[in-house]
N, C-alpha and C positions, 0 to 999 in steps of 0.2 A: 551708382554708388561711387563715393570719392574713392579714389585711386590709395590713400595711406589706410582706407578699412579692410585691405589685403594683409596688411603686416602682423596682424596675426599669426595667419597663414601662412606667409612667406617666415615669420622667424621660426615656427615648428617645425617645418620643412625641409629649413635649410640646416642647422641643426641636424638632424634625421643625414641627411644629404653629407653634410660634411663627414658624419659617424665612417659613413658608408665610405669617403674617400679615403680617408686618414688610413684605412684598413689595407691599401695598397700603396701607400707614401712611404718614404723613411721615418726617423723619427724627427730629424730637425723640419721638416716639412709637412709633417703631423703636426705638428708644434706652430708651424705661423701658419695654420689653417684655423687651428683651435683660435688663435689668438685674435683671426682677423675675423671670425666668425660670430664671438662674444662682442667685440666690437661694432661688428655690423646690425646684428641686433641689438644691441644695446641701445645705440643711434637708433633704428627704425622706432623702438620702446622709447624710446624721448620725443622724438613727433608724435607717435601716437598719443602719447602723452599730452602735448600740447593742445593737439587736438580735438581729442574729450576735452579738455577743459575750457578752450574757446567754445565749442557748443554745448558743452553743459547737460548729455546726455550720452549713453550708451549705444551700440549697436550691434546686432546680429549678422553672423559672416553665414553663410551657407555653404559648406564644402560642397562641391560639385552643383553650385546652384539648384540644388534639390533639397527642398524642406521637409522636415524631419515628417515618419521615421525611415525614409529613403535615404534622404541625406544626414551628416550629419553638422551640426552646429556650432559655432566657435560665436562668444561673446565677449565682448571689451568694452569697459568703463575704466573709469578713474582711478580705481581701487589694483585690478587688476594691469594698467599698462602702468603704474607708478610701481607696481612688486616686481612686474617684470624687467623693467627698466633698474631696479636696485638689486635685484638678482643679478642682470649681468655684472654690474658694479665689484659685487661679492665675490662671484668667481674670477673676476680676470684680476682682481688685487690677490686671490688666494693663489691663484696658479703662477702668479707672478712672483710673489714673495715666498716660496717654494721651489721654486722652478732650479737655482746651484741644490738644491739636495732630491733632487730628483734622480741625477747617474748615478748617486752612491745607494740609492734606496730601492732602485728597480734596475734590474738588467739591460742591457741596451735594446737588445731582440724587444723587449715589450715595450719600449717607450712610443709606439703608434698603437699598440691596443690601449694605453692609458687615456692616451689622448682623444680616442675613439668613446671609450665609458665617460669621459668630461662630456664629451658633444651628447652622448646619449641621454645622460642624466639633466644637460641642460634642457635637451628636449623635451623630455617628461614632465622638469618645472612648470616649464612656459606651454605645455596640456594641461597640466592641473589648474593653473592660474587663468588659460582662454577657456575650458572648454565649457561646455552645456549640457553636455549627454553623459548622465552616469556611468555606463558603459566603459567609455571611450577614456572616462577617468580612473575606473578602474583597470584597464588597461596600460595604463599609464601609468600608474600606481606600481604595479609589476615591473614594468620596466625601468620605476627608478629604482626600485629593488634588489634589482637582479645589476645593474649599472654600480649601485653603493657598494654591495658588496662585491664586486670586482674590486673597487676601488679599494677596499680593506684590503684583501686577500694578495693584489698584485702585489707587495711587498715579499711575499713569501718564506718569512720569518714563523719559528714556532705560535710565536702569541697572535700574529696576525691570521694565521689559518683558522686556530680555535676560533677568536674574534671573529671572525665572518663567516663561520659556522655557528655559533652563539645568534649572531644578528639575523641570520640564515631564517634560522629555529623560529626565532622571533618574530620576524617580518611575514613569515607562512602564517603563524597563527594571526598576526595581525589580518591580514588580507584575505584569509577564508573567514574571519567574523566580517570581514567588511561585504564580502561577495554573499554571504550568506542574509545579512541584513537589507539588501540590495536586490537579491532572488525575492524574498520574502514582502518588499517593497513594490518590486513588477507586481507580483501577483493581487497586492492589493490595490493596485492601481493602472494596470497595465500598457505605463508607458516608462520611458530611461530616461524623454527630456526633462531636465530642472523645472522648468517651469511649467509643463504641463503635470510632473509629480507634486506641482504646490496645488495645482489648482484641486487637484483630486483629494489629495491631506485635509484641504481646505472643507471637502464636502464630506468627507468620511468624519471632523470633527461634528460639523453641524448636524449630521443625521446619527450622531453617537452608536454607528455600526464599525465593527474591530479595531474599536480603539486599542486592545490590548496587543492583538500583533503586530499594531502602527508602533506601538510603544516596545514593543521587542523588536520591531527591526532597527528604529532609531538608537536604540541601546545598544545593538550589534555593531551597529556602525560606527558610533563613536568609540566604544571600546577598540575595536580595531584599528583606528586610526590612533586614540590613545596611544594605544598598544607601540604602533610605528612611529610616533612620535616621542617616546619615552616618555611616558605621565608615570611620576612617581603613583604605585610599585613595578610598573613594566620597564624597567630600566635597568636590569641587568648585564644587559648587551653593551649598553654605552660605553662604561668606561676604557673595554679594551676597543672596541670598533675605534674611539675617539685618539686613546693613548698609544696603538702600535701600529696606527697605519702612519703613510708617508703625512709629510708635515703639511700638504695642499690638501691632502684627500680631508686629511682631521678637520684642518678651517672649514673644506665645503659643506662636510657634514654634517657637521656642529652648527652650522648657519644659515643652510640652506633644505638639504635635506629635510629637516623634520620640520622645517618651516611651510612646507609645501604640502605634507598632509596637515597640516592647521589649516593651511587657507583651504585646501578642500573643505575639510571640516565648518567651518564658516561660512563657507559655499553651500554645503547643506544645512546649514540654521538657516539662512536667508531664505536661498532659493530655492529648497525642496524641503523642509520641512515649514518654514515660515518660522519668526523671528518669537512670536507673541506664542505659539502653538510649544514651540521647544519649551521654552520659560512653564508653558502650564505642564508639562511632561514630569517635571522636577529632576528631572536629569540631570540639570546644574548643577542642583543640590548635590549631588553625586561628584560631576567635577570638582566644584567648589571645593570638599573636602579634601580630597583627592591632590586639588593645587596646593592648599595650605600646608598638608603631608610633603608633600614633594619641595616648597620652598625651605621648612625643616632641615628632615633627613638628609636633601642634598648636600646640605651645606653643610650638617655633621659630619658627611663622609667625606667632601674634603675637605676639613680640617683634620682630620685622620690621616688625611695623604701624605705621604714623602716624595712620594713623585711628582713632579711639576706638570704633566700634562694628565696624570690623570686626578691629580686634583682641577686644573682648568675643567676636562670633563663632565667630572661629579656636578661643577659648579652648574653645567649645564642642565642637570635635572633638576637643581633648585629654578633655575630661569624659567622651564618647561614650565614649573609649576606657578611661578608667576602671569602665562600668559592664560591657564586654564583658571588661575582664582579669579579673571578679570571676565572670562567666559559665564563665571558658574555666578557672576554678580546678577546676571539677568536683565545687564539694561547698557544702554545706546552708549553709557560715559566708560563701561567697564570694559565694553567690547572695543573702545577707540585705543584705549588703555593697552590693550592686548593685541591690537597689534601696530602699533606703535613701539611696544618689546617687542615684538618680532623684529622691524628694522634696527632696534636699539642695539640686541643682542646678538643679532648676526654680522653687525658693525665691530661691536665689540671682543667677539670670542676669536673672529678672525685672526683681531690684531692680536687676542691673546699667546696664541697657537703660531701664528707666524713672530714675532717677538720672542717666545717661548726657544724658540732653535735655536735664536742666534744668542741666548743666555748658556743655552745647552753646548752650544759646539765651541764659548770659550772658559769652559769647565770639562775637559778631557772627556767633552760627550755624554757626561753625565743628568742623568737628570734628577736625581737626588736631590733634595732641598740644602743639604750640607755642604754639598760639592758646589752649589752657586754661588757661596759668599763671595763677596765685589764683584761677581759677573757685570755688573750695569756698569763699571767702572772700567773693566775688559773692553766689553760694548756696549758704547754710550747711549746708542742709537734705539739698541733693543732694548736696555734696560727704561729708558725713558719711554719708550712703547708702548712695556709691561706697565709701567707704572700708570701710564693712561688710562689704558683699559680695565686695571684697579681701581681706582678713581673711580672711573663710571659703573663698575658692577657694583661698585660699595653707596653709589649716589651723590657723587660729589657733586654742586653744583658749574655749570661750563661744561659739562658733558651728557653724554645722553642718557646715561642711567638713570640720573638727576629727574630728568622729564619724566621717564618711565615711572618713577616713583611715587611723583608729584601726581601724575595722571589716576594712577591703582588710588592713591589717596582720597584723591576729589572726589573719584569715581564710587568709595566708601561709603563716605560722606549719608550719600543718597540713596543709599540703602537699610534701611532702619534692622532687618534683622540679622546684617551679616557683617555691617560696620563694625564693630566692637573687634570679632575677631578679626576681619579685614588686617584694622590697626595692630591693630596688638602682633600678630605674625609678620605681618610686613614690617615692624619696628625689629623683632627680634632675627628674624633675616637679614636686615641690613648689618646689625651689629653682627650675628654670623657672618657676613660676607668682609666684612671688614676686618675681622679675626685669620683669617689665612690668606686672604688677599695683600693685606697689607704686614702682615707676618714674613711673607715671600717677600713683600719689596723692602724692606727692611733686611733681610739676610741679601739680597742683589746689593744692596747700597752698603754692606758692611763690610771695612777695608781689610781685609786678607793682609797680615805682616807678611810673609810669602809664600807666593802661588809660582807652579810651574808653566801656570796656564799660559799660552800667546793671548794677545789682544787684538782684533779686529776695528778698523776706521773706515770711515765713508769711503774713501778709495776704495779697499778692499771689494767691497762690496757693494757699488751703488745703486744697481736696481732693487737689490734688496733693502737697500735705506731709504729711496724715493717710494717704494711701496708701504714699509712704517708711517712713513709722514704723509704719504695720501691716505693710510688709514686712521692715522691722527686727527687730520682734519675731517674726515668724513664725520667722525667721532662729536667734535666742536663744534659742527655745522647740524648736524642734529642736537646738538644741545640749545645751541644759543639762536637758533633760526627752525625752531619747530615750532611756533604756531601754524604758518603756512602748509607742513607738514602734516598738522592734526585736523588744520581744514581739509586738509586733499582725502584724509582717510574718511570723516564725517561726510562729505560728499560722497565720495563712493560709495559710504555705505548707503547712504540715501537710494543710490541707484542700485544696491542691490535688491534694497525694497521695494 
């Protein structure tokens, strides 16, 4: 076996590994472990990357070179070493453009357990995204659980303890329907690898024996991961998990966390339940609704907001429900579509959130909508930030929302009985979205006769300006250079079939 079909393994590992050092470092040396860690795998996730796509096929890692169910199974293709490799992407711009409000938001004593639940939670990503054994994703699953909400909670502010007592609540019931649909799954099939649970789904359709508890446990399972991912109406958690944790915790989570039960999710349309068998389940049908509710609602409730981050948040469960109406479309253009928003919007909510502070801290901290008038003109760097990432959640074209949109649309198209409302929701989503989004950049851009406020410049602050503008770019490079990108997803998904 080539010597780069390790890095699987070695980036879970390490990860896992680092968690475990950081735990006895200080904190400035938590801190460039973390850093050089995301990096390092990052890197190994960009050859691996290269890789798969020079050979044009997937492979199986074997933990302890013992084949399931002794051993267990780690799988890389296309799909998964390009998520993993934009995953690190995400965390090291969010930890980075956080990172001055980091002493004012956490104690000093804990800034190496912080940085221990980053390595943790990275770890959990990049099992949900390699592995092959249900199990072992459930598993994982727990631990980014229990990793998130430290991540909330370490602030230790009134709103932040509820918040991650709320997510708490949430994430429990999430993950006993997911364990439960899962148990339910063994038993009719009595194996945990992905693909030896397709083959069985496979025969349990054809000899039309218990279909109905195939169809209760797959319902289990998605709702629970629904559930953890925020599908509009499980989405009560969100806003404060998103609005009162620190300003990195809020980007990873908003970007990354719930992006990684989707991909499980996805993981089991393909690879254990099969693609063609989900679709005849009408389970979609279900999502479907479900996303079209959620691109709504969301967006009603923030434009309700006065608070600037917890309308960014809100915003996130209308996005949630964009990548489930592309789910619940039942075909290869809806499912590209979807996750394609997934990199779109963890691009973009980042910059939101991180842009977001540096509006807030030259407006006496406030994050009021009132109190940011001319913030962008305070700070140029974050207001033009904000405004991007406006842009692209509203569908501007040159940015990646733009694609996102384009994609759900075409993807419409070809669906004769869900096109209509497809259209019609995704049109009145946009104009929601462009209603408080660009409402916000308009009160940023509106000149204050006078403010007491200070002003912040790139001196001030330059790693936090160099990380705007590499998420700017990230931003434009998905927009204007995403065919490439929707091939890499169309292949991989190829190879998940």
């Amino acid at each position: 076996m080539n010597f780069i079909c390790n890095f699987p393994f070695f980036s879970i590992l390490l990860s896992l590994f680092s968690g475990t050092i950081c735990s006895v470092l200080p904190a400035k040396a938590a801190k460039i472990v973390n850093r050089v860690v995301i990096i390092v795998i990052g890197l190994m996730s960009a050859v691996l990357l290269l890789y798969l796509l020079s050979t044009g096929e997937s492979f199986i890692y074997w933990m302890g070179h013992f084949p399931a169910p002794w051993g267990n199974e780690i799988r890389a293709g296309v799909l998964e070493a390009g998520m993993a490799l934009f995953f690190c992407i995400i965390m090291y711009l969010s930890m980075a453009g956080g990172a001055h409000k980091l002493p004012g938001e956490v104690v000093e004593s804990k800034h190496n357990l912080y940085y221990i639940l980053v390595n943790l939670l990275l770890s959990s990503l990049l099992a949900l995204v390699y592995t092959n054994d249900m199990f072992t994703a459930y598993v994982f699953v727990e631990i980014n659980t229990i990793s998130a909400c430290g991540l909330i909670m370490i602030r230790q502010v009134g709103r932040t303890i509820e918040a991650a007592v709320r997510y708490m609540i949430m994430s429990l019931l999430g993950s006993g329907l997911l364990l439960f649909g899962l148990c339910i799954m063994y038993d009719l099939t009595g194996h945990l690898l992905m693909s030896n649970i397709k083959e069985s789904v496979g025969l349990i359709m054809a000899n039309g024996e218990y279909q109905i508890p195939l169809i209760v446990s797959v319902a289990l399972m998605c709702i629970g991961l629904c559930i953890k991912s925020a599908l509009f109406p499980f989405h009560a958690w969100l806003p404060d998990a998103y609005g009162y944790s620190t300003v990195s915790s809020a980007a990873i989570l908003s970007s990354l966390v719930s992006k990684g039960y989707i991909f499980l999710l996805i993981k089991i349309i393909y690879r254990v339940i099969g693609f063609d068998i989900f679709n005849s389940t009408r389970i979609i049908d279900v999502l479907f609704v479900f996303g079209l509710m959620g691109m709504i609602f969301g967006s009603l409730s923030a434009i309700k907001e006065n608070d600037i981050r917890r309308m960014i948040a809100f915003s996130s469960v209308a996005q949630i429900g964009y990548i489930y109406m592309g789910f619940g479309m039942g075909t290869q253009a809806g499912m590209v579509a979807s996750i394609f928003h997934i990199l779109s919007h963890a691009a973009t909510k980042s910059l939101l959130f991180i842009a977001a502070i540096g509006l807030t801290d030259v407006s006496g901290g406030s994050r009021k909508l009132n109190d940011l008038t001319g913030a962008a003109y305070r700070n140029k760097w974050a207001g033009a930030a904000f405004t991007v990432g406006s842009l692209s959640m509203v569908g501007i074209p040159l940015f990646s929302g733009f694609i996102s949109k384009l994609l759900f649309a075409q993807a419409a198209v070809q669906v004769e009985g869900k096109m209509l409302a497809s259209l019609i929701v995704l049109g009145i989503s946009t104009v929601l979205n462009a209603v408080y989004f660009m409402k916000t950049v308009i009160r940023i851009y509106t000149s204050a006769a006078d403010t007491p406020y200070m002003s912040i410049t790139f001196r001030d602050r330059k790693p936090y300006t160099v990380t705007l503008v590499c998420f700017i770019l990230l931003n434009i490079i998905l927009g204007v250079s995403s065919q490439p990108v929707v091939d890499m997803i169309g292949q991989g998904l190829a190879m998940f079939a």
